[in-house]
Each structure stands twice: as C-alpha cells, then as structure tokens.
N, C-alpha and C positions, 0 to 999 in steps of 0.2 A: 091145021090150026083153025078153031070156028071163028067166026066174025065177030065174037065178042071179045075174044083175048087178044085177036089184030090191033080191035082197038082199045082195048088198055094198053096194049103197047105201044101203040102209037102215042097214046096220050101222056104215059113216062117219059117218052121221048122227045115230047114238045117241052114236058115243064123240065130237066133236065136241060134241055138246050138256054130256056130261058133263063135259070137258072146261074147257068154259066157266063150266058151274056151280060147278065145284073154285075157278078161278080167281076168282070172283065170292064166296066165303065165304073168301078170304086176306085177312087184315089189309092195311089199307089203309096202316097207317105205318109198314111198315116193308118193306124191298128185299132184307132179308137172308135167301138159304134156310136152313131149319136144317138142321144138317149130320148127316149119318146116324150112326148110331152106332160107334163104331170097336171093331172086333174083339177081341174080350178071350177069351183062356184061361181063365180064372177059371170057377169054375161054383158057386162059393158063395154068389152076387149075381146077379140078374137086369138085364142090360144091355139092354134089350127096348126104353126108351123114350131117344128122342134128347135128348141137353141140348139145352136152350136157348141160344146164345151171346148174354150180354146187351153190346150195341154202343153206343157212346158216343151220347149225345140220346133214347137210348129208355128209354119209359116202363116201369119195373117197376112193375106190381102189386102189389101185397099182398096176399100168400095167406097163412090163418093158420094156414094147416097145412103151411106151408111153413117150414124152416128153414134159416138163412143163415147157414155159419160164414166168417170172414175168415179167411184163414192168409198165413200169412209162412213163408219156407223162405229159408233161409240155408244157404252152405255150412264149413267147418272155420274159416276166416279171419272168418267171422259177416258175408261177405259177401252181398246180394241177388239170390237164382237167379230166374230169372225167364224166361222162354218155354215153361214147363213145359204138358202137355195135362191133357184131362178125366182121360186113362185115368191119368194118374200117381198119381192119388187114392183114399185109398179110409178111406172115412168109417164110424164105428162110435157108436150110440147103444146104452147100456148093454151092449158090448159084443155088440151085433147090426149086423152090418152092413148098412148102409141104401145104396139105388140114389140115384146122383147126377145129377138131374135137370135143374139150372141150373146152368151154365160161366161165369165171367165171371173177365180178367184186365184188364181194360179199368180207366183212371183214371175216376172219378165226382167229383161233386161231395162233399164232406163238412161237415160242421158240426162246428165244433170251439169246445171253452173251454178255453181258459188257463187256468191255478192258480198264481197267481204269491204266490211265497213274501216280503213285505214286514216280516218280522221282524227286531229287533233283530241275532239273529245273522249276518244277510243284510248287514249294513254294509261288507265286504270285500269282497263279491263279487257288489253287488248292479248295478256297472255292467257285469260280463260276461255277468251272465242277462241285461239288459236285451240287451245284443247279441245273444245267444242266442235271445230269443223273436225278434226283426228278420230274424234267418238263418230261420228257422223260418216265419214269414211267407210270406218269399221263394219259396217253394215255396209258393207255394199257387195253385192254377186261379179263372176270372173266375168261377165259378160256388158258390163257396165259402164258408160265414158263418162268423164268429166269433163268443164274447162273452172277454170277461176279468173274474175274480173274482181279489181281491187280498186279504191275508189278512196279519196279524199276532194282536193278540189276539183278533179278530174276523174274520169272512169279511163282504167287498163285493163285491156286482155292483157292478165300477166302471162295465161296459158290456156292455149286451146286446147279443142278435143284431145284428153286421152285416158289411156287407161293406165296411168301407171300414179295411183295413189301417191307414191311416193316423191314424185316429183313435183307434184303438189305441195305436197305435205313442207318440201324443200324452201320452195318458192312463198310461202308465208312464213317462214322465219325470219326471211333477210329482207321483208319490209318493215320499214320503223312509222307509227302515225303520228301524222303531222294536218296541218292545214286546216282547210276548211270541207264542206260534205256535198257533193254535189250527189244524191241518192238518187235521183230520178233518171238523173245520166246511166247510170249504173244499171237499171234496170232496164233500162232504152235498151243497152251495149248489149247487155245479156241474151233479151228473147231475139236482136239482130244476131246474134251468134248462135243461140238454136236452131234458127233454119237450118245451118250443116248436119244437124243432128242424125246419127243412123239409128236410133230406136225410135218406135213410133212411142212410147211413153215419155214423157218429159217434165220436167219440174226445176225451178231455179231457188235454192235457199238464199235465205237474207240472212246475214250475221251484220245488226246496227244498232245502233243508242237510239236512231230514228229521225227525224228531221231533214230537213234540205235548205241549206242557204248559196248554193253555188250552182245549180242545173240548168242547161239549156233549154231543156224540155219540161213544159208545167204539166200540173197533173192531168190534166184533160189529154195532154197528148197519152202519157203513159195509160192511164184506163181506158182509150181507144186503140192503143195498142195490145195488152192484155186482152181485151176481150177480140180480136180477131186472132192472137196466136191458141195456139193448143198445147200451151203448159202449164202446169199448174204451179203455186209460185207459194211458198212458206218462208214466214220469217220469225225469227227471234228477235225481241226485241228488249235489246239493253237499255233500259228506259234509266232515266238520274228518275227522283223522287221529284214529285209537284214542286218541293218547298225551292229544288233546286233549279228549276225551269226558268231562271231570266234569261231568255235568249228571244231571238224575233221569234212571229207568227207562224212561222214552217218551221220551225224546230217544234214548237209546242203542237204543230197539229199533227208532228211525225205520227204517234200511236194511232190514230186514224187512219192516215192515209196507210200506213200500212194493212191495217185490218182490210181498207176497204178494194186494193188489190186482191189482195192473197183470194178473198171471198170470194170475187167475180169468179175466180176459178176451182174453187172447192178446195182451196186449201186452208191455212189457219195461220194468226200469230200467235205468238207462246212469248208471254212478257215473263220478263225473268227481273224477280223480284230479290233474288241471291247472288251473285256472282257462282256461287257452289252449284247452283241450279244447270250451271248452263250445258256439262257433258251432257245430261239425264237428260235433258228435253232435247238437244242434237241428234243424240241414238232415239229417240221416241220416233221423233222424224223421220227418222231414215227406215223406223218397224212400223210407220203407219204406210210407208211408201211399198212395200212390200207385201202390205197386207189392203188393200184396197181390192173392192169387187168394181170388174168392169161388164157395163149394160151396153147391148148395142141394139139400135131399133133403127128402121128404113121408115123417115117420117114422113105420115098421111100426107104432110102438104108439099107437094112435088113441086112447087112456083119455084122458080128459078128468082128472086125478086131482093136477092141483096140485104133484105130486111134481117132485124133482130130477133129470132127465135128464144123464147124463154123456156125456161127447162126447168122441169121439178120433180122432183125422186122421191114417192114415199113408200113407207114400209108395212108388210100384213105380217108382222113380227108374233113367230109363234108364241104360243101359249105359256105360260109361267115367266117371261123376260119381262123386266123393268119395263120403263118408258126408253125408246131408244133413240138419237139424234142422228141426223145425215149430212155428209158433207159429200157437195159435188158441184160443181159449175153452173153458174146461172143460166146459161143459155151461149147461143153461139150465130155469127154470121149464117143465110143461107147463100149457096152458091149464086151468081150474080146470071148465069148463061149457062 
C-alpha cells in the first residue's frame, strides 16, 4: 500500500470514529433534529444559537435561568393566528433585547383551577356558567388536571387536583348560590393550590359577575401575588348592566380589577354581554389555551437581585397579515440568590 492511500485511510477512519462518537453523546429520547437557525437581517440580537423545537411527549427541563413567556397573537376580529415561526418574535427584557433560545407551538398538558363565582348575585345566571365551565372542559387533553374552588362569602377547595372532568362537573351541580362574594379570597386560594401542580403550564379561569365585598386579602395583596406565581389567569365576566350597578365601591370596580390581574399575566377578560354568550367564549378559552406560542430566552442580566423584570414580546409579522395583537405577561420576579 503507498503512503498516500495509508493515509486516506487513516483519514476515513478518524472521521468515522468521530462520527460515531457525535452520534453516541445525542439524546437518546428524542428523534427530532434541531433545526438550524433561520436567517435574520437584524443585527441588534445575536441569532448564533438554534432554538430548541419542544415536540409533544418530551420532556422539558427546568432551567432556572431560563425564562418562559406564553403569548397569544390575535388578529383585528380577536381571532387566533397561529402557524407563526421563531423568527416572528422578538422578545425584550427591560427594554434589552434578549436571543430566543426555545420555540414551542405545540399543545401540552396544563393544570388548571376553576374560580367559580357561587354568590348570591350569581342566582340568574348561575345555570349558564355552570354550561360554561362543561364547554370549557371539553377542550381539554387526557393529559390535563384540574381542581375547582367555589366561593361566595368564603373560598372552598370543593376539589383538588384531578383528572376526572367528571367529577367536577358533579360537584357544581349540588352547589346552590347564596351569600355574599369574597373574589379575591378565591383567587388567593387558587394560585396557593397551584403550587402542587404537575404541569409546568398553568392557568386559573374566573367564572364571576365581578366585585368583592367579603375578602380578606385586598387587592395589593392578590397583584403581588400574581405577579410572583407562574400562571396565567382568565376570566369571564358576568357583569349586570351600569344602570344595574347600586352596590358598594368593589362591586363597581370588579371589571377592572379583573382585567387588571388577568393582564399582568398575559391573559384576558371576556365580558359577557348575553347570557347565550357564555359556552362560546368558555370553549374560546380553553382553544386559546392550546393554541399559545411559548418563547424561551437565558436573560443578559444575570443579577441575582429579586427585582422586577419587565417583559415585552413584539412581532416581525410576515408579509400580507393585518395588524396583529400580543398577549403575554408583563414581566416576572428575578431570582433573589
């Protein structure tokens, strides 16, 4: 053999070996390449590392320097856009924009609680929520846990984590409303009972007319609550008409303070102006819940310093689309240590 075919041989036989060694340090659970990174003009952001596309059945991680915003993108009719890419995105923490690292459009599992409004006021229209959470339900994947907290003057876990719709479903038939509304109780009870949650996705629906005259906890506590958990929070809101509104100060500012929760965390209210309205916007809920893109970025500012990070998601929304709207969480605590 002359000394030049030695070493060609030699040389198949290094990249071979490497070859196999690459192949031998790939994750074993998963089939899915990650996909290269797609070409951006931009040059205010380093696009250098490939997202990760996260695929239905795999396992994420928890990284705690990772963060995860959910966004919702709607277009002019508030309808659900949805086939959008990585590159559409472009994510900003305190107004520095951060590389988007994790892709995901894919449905997951979620953990959700119901806040079901059992208040006196609730007697007209307590058997169209009850249809209402049922539509709502219906939408949901085998993979999915609930609990339901029921609330007039006081907040009850009627039922914790599970998966069996049905007994749910049971457990608001055989409460009758009465009393007075302590909502902010209610929402307190709820994101304390997320903590056990086993999906890292989370969300708690409101079903209310709105107001609070019976809570222990005033609002400063509940939005200082909210914005330290990691759930997103939607409600419905069974509003009476203006003309009908003689009641105290926290009844009439209920529509606010709803809005102004749900918001912090990129959710929405849905004022229901019909009684007939309220399956149709329940199932809405439960298909914007599924249909949500999540962003993940490793943010430039490493300070460990407990502070409030604000957050802002906008869009390089292709070519021929309306104007489009974003819904995603304002911001979030940074680690303290």
């Amino acid at each position: 053999m002359s000394v030049l075919a030695a070493a060609r041989l030699c040389s198949c036989l290094c990249l071979a070996a490497s070859l196999s060694l690459l192949r031998a340090q790939e994750p074993s659970t998963s089939n899915n390449p990650v996909p290269p990174p797609a070409p951006s003009k931009l040059t205010d952001v380093s696009h250098n590392t490939p997202a990760v596309t996260i695929r239905p059945g795999k396992v994420i991680r928890t990284d705690v320097d990772l963060a995860l915003v959910n966004v919702t993108v709607t277009d002019p009719f508030n309808r659900l856009v949805t086939g959008l890419e990585q590159d559409n995105f472009r994510v900003f923490e305190d107004n520095v924009e951060q590389e988007i690292v994790t892709f995901s459009s894919e449905d997951v599992p979620i953990s959700i609680g119901v806040i079901f409004d059992f208040s006196g006021s609730m007697s007209n229209k307590i058997d169209k929520a009850r249809e209402a959470a049922l539509d709502f339900f219906k939408t949901a994947n085998p993979l999915d846990e609930f609990f339901l907290v029921t609330f007039n003057e006081r907040a009850e876990l009627t039922s914790a984590f599970t998966n069996s719709v049905e007994d749910l479903q049971s457990r608001m038939m055989v409460t009758s409303p009465r009393g007075r509304t302590a909502l902010l109780d209610a929402i307190y009870l709820g994101l304390s009972q997320m903590r056990g949650a086993h999906n890292a996705k989370r969300a708690l629906l409101i079903l209310s007319d709105g107001g609070d005259n019976h809570s222990r906890y005033n609002e400063n506590d509940i939005k200082r609550l909210v914005k330290e958990a990691d759930t997103q929070l939607y409600a419905i809101g069974i509003y009476d008409p203006l003309g009908y509104r003689n009641r105290t100060p926290e009844e009439l500012n209920g529509p606010t303070l709803l809005s102004e929760v749900t918001e912090l965390t990129g959710g929405r209210v849905f004022a229901v102006e019909h009684l007939n309205e309220l399956p149709d916007i329940a199932s809405k809920i439960g298909m914007e819940l599924r249909n949500q893109y999540v962003l993940g970025y490793k943010p430039s500012n490493h300070v460990h310093d407990a502070r409030w990070r604000k957050i802002k998601v906008k869009l390089r929304a292709p070519k021929g689309l309306p104007p489009l709207s974003t819904y995603s969480k304002t911001g979030y605590y940074a680690p303290a240590h």
